[in-house]
N, C-alpha and C positions, 0 to 999 in steps of 0.2 A: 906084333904088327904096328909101323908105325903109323901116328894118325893122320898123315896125308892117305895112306891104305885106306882107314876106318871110314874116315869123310872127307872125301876127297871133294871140294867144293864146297864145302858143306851140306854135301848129302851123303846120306848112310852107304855105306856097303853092302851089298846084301849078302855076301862073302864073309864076311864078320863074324866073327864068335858067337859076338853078343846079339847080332841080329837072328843069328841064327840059334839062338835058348828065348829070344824074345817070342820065335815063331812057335817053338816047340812050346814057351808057357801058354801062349793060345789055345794049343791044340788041348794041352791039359785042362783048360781052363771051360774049354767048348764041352769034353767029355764030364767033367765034373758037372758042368750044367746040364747034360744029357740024364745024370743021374739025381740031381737035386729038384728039378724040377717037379717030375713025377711023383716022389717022394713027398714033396711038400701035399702035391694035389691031391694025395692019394690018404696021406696018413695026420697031415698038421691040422688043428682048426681053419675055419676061414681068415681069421686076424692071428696071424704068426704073433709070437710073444719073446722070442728070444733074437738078441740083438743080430743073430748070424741073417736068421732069413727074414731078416727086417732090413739089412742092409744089403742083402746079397745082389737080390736086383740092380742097388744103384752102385754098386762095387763094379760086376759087372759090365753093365750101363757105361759106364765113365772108363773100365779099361780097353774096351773096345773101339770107345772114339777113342783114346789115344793109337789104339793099334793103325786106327784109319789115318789119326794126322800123322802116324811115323811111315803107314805106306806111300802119302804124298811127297815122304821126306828121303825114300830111299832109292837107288838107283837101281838098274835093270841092267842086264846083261842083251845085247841087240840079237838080234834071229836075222834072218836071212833077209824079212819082210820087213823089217824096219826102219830099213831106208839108210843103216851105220853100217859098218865095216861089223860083219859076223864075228861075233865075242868081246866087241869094245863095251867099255863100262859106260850106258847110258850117264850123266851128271846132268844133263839141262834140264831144270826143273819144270818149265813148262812141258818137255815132253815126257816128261815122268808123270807130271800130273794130268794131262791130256790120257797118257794109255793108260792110266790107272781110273778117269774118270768114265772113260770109254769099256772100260772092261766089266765083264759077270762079277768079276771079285768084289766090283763096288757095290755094284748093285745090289749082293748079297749082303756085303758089311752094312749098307743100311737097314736093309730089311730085318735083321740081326742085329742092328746096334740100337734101332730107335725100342723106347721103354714103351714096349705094346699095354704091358699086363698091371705096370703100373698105371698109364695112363686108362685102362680101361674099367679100373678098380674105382679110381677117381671119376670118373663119371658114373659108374652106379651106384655109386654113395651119395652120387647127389642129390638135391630137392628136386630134381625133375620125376626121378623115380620111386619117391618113398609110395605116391597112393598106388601103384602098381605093388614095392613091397607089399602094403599094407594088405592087397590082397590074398597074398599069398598064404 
């Protein structure tokens, strides 16, 4: 595929090989955390000790906002309702990023990409809550 194909504008294709193993490592990536999570909850200490699930979170963390700034970055195939000629390759980045901001898909990669559990770790560590530990 030559790379006027790949990024035509300088936006991704979403036709692309490699766009499309980038989507599929998500999805692996999503089910592996389906299974690592509970495992950690279920059988690790409270303070993980080995580098994997010390870093997985923010591995994680960090390849998912990449997934989101490469959604802003990738073009759309038009539908009926889109206002383009049905199957022309979206390219204008504003309305890439417009339907992508507009869209569930975002709204879910936030709720999914912000570090809930770290940051919720981080505040019950803090000095706000030790005389409440302390009751315990």
């Amino acid at each position: 595929m030559a790379w006027r194909e790949r990024c035509p504008s300088g936006v991704l294709n979403p036709q692309d090989p490699c766009r499309k193993w980038w989507d599929k490592l998500v999805v692996i990536l999503v089910v592996a955390d389906t299974l690592i999570v509970p495992f950690q909850l279920a059988y690790l200490p409270y303070r993980p000790r080995s580098f994997l699930m010390l870093t997985w979170p923010w591995l994680l963390t960090l390849f998912f906002a990449a997934d989101m700034f490469l959604s802003f970055r990738t073009g759309y195939i038009a539908g009926s309702d889109d206002g383009e000629r049905p199957g022309l390759l979206v390219t204008d980045r504003a309305k890439i990023a417009r339907r992508y901001a507009h869209s569930w898909t975002f709204i879910l990669d936030v709720v999914a990409t912000f570090p809930w559990s770290q940051i919720l770790i981080g505040v019950a560590e803090s000095s706000l809550f030790k005389p409440w530990k302390e009751q315990a």
